[in-house]
KEKE-3310 file (N, C-alpha, C; in steps of 0.2 Angstrom, whole numbers, plus 5000, padded with zeros to 4 digits):
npx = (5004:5010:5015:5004:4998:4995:4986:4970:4967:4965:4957:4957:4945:4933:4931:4918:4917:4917:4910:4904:4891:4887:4866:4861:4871:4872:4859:4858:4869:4863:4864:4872:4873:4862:4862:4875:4878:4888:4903:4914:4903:4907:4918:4912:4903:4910:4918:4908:4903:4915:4916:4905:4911:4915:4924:4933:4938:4949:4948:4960:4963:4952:4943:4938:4932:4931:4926:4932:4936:4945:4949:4936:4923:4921:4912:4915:4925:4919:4909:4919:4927:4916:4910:4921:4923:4910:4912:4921:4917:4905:4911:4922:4929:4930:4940:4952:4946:4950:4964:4968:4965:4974:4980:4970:4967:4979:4979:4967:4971:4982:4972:4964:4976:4980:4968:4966:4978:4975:4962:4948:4943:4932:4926:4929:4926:4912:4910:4915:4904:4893:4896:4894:4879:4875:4878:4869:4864:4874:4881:4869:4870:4881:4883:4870:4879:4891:4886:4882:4893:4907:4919:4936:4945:4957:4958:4950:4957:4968:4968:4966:4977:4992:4993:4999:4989:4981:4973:4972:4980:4990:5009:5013:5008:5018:5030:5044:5047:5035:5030:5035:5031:5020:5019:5025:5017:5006:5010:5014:4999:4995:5002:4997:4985:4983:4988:4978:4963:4964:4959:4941:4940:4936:4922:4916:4908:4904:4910:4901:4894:4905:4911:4924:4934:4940:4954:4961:4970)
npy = (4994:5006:5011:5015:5030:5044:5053:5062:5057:5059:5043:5031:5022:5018:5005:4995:4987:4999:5012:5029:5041:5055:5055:5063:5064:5051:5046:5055:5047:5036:5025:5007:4996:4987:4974:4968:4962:4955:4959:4972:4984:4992:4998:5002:5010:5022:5025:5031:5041:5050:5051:5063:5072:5072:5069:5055:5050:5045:5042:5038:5034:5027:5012:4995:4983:4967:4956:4942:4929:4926:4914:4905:4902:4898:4902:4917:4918:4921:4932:4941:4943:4947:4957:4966:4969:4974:4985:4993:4995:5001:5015:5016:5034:5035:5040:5036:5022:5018:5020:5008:4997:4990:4985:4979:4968:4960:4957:4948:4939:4933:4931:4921:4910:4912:4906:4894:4888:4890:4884:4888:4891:4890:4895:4908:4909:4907:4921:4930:4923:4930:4943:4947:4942:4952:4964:4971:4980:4985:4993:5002:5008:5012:5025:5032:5036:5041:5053:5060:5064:5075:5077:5077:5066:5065:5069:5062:5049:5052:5049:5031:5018:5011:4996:4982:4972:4965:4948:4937:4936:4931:4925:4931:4944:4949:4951:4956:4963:4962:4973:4984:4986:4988:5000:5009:5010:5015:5027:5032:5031:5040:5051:5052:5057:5070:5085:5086:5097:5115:5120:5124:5142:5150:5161:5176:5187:5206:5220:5231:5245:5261:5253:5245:5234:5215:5209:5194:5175)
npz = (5000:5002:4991:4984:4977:4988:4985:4979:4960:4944:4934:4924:4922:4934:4946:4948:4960:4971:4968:4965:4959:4955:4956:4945:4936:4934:4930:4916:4909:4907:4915:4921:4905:4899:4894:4898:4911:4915:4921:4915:4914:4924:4918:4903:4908:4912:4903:4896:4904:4901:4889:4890:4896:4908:4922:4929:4946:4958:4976:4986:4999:5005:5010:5005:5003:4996:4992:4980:4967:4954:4947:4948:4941:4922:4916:4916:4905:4894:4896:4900:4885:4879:4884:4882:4869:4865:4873:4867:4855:4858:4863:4858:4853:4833:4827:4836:4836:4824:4821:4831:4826:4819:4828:4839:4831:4829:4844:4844:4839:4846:4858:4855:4853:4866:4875:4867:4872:4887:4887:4889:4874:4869:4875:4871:4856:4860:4864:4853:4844:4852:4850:4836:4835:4841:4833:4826:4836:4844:4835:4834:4843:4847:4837:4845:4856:4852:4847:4858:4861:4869:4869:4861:4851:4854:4868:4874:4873:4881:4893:4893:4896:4888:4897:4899:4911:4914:4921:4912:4903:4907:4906:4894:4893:4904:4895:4892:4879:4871:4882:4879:4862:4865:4872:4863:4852:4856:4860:4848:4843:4848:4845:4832:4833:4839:4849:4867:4865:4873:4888:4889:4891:4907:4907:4915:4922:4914:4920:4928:4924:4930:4941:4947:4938:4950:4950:4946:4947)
capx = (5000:5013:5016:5000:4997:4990:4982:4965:4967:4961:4959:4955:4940:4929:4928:4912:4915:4914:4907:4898:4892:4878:4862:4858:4876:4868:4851:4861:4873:4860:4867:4874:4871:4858:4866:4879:4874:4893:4910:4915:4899:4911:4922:4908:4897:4917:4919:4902:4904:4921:4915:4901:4915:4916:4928:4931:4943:4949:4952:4966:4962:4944:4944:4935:4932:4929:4928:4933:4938:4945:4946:4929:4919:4923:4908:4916:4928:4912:4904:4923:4927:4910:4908:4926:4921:4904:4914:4926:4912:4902:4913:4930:4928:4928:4949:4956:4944:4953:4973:4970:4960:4979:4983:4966:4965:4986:4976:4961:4975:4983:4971:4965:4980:4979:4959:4967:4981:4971:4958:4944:4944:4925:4921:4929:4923:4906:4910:4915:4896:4888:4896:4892:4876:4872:4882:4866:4861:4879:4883:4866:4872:4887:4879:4869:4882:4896:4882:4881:4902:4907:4923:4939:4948:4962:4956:4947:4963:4974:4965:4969:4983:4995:4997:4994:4989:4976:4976:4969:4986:4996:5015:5014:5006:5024:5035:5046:5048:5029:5025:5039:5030:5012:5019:5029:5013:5002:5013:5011:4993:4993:5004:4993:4978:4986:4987:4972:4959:4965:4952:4939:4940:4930:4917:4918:4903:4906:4906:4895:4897:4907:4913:4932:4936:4945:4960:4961:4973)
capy = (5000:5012:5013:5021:5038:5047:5061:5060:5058:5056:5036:5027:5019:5018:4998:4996:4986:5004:5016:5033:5046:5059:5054:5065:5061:5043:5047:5056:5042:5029:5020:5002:4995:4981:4969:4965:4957:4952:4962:4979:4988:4998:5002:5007:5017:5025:5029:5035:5048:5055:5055:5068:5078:5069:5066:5049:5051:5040:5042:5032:5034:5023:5006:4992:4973:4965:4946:4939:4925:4926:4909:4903:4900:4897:4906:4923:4922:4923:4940:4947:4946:4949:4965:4970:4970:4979:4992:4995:4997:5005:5020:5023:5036:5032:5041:5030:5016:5015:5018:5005:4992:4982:4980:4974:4962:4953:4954:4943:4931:4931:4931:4914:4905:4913:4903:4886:4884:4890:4878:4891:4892:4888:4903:4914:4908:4909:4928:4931:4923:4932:4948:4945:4943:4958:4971:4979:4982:4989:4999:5008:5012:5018:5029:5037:5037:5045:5057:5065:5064:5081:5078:5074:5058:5063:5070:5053:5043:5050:5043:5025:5018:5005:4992:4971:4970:4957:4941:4931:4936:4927:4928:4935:4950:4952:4948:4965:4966:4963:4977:4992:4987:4989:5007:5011:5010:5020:5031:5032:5032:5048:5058:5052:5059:5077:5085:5086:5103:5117:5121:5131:5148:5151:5167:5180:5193:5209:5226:5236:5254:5262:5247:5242:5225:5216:5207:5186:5174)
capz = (5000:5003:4982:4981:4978:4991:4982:4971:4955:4939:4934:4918:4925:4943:4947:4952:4967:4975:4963:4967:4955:4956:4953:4939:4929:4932:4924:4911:4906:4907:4920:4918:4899:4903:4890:4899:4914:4921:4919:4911:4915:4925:4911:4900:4911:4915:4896:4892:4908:4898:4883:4891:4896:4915:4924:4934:4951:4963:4982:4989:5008:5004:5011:5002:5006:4990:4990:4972:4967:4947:4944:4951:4934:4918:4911:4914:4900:4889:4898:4898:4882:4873:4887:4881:4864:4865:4876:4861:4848:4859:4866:4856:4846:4826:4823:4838:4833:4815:4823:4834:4823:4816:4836:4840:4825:4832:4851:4845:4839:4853:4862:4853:4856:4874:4874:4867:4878:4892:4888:4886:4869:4866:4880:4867:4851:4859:4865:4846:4843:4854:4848:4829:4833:4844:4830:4823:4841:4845:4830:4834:4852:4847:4835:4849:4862:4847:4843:4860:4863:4870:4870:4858:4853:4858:4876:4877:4872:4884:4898:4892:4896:4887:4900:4898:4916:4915:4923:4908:4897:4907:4906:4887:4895:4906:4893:4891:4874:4873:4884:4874:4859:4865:4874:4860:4848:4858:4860:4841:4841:4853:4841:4827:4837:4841:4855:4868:4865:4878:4892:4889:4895:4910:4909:4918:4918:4913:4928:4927:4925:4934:4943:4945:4939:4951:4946:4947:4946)
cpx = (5004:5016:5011:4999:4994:4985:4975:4965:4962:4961:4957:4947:4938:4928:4923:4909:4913:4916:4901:4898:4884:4871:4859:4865:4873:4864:4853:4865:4868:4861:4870:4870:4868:4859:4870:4880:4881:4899:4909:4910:4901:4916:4920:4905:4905:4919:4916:4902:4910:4919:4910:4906:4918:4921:4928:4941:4943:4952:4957:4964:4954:4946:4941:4935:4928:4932:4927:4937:4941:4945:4941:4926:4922:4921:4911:4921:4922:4911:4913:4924:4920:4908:4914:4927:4915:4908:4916:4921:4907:4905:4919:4927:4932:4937:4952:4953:4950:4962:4974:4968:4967:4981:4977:4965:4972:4983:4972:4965:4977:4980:4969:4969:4980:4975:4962:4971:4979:4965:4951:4943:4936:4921:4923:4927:4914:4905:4908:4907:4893:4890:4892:4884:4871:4876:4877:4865:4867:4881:4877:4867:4878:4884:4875:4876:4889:4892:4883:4888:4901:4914:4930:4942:4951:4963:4953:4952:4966:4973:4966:4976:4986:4998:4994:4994:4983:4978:4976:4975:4990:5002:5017:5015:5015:5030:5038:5048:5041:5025:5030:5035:5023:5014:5019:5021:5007:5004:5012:5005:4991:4995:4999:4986:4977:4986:4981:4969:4960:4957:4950:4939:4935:4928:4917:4911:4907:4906:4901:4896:4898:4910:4919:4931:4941:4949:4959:4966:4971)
cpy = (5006:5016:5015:5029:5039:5053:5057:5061:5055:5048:5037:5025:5019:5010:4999:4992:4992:5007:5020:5038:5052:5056:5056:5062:5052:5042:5051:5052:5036:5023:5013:5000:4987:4977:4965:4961:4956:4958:4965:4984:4994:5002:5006:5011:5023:5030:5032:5044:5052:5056:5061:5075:5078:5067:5062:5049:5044:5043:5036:5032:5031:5017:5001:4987:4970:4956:4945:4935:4924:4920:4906:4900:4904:4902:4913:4925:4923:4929:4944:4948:4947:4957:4968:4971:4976:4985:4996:4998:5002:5013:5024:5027:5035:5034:5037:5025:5013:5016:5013:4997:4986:4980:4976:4967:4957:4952:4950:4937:4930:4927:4923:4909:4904:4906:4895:4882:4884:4886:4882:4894:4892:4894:4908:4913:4910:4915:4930:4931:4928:4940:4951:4947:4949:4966:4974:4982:4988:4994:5005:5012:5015:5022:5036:5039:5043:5051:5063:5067:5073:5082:5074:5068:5057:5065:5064:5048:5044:5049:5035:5024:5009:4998:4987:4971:4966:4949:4936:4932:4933:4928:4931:4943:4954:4952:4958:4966:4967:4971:4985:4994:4990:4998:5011:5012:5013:5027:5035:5035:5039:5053:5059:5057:5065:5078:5086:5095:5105:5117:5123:5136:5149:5160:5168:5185:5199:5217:5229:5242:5256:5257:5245:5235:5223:5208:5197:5181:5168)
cpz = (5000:4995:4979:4981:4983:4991:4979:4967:4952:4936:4925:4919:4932:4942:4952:4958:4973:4970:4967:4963:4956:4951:4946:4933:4927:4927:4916:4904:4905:4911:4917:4911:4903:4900:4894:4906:4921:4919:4915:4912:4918:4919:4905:4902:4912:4908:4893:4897:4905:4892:4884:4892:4905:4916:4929:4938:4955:4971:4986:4996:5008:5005:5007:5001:5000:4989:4982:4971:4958:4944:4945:4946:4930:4915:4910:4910:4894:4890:4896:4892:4875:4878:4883:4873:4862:4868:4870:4856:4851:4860:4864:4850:4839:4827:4828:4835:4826:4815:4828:4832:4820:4823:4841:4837:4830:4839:4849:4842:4842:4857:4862:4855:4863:4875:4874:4874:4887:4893:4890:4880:4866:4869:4875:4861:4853:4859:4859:4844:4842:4848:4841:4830:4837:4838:4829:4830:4845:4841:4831:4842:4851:4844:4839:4854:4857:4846:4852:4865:4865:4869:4862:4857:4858:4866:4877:4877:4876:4892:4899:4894:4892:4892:4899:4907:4918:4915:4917:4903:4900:4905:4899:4888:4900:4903:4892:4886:4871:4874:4882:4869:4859:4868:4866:4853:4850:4859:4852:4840:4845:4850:4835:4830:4838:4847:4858:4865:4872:4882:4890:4893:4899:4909:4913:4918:4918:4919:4924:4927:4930:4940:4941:4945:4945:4949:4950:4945:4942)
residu = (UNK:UNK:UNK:UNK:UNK:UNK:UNK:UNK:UNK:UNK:UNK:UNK:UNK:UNK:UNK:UNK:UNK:UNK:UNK:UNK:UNK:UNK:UNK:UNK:UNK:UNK:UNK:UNK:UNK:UNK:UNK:UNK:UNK:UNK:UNK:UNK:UNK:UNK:UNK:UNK:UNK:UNK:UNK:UNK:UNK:UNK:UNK:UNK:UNK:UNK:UNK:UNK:UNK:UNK:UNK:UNK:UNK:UNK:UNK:UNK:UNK:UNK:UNK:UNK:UNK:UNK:UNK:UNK:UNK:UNK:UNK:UNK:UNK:UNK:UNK:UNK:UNK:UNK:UNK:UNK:UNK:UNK:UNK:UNK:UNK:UNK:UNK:UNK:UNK:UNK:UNK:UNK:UNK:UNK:UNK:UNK:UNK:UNK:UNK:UNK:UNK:UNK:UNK:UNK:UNK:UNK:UNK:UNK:UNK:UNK:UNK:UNK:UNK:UNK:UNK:UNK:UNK:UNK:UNK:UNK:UNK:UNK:UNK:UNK:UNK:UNK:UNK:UNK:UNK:UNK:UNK:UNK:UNK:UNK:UNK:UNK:UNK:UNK:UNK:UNK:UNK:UNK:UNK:UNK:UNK:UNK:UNK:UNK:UNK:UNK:UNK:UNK:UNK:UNK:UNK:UNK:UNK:UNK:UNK:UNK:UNK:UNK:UNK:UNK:UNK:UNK:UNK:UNK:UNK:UNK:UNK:UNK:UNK:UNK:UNK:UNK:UNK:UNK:UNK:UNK:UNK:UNK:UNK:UNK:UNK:UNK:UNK:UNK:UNK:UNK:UNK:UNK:UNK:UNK:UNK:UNK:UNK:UNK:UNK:UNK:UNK:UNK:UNK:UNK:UNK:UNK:UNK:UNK:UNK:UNK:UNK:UNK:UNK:UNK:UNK:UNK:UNK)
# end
């Protein structure tokens, strides 16, 4: 624990073992996508609140007793990756989408092989399935969800981060020539993207006659 930050910052995503947002960004975002049922629904409800223009914080001085067991059942390499696919189609915007589409295509080989010699190979063929057969339903959510984006790719992108630190990649994921190429490529995809859009200026009202402005920093 002592290699956490101790400050709040800004995260990638909220895990929604403990999650808390205002009720109306809730009713806003639509809350959890009801499709999904097991895993990532924090991911997505996390991406749709940045694409509004939200920002998603984390406190480090929060406790949180969260029993998990990752190996437990089989079934949840289906939900993960059929969720982690619907997030992708759902949520990136269209110019990352299309600079990241030849490092997703060698990931789903990967991940293949992962699948065989992991001996879940049936869970991720069915993911694929399902996905297939939910596209028109996804393509029209992304749609709305792209449509009422506030925000830029590249302000959305550099939120992400290039790390393999999921348990289900096993030692590929730590191999360190592995984990250069996967920086060194997004690194890539950020210059391609530009840099983010400055703040916008906050407003000011204007005095009123006769009225000194006073000075701010």
């Amino acid at each position: 624990m002592s290699e956490v930050d101790p400050e709040p910052r800004e995260v990638g995503f909220a895990s929604s073992a403990c999650l808390a947002l205002p009720r109306e960004r809730w009713e806003e975002v639509g809350g959890f996508p009801a499709d999904y049922f097991l895993y990532f629904d924090d991911v997505d409800i996390s991406l749709r609140l940045r694409l509004l223009g939200g920002a998603i914080g984390i406190e480090p001085s929060a406790r949180v007793e969260h029993h998990y067991d990752f190996s437990r059942r089989t079934f949840k390499w289906r939900m993960l990756e059929r969720n982690r696919w619907a997030t992708i189609i759902r949520t990136y915007p269209g110019p990352l989408l299309a600079l990241l589409a030849p490092a997703l295509a060698l990931t789903e080989l990967a991940l293949l092989a992962i699948a065989l010699a992991g001996g879940w190979a049936g869970q991720k063929l069915a993911a694929n399935a399902d996905v297939l057969r939910s596209l028109p339903r996804l393509l029209r959510e992304r749609r709305e969800i792209q449509a009422s984006s506030r925000v830029e790719p590249a302000d959305f992108a550099r939120h992400l981060t290039a790390e393999l630190s999921s348990p289900f990649l096993g030692p590929v994921g730590r191999l360190r020539l592995v984990r250069w190429g996967v920086r060194a490529y997004w690194s890539a995809v950020l210059a391609a993207l530009g840099p983010p859009a400055p703040p916008a200026p906050v407003e000011r009202p204007l005095p009123r006659a006769g009225e000194v402005p006073t000075p701010t920093l």
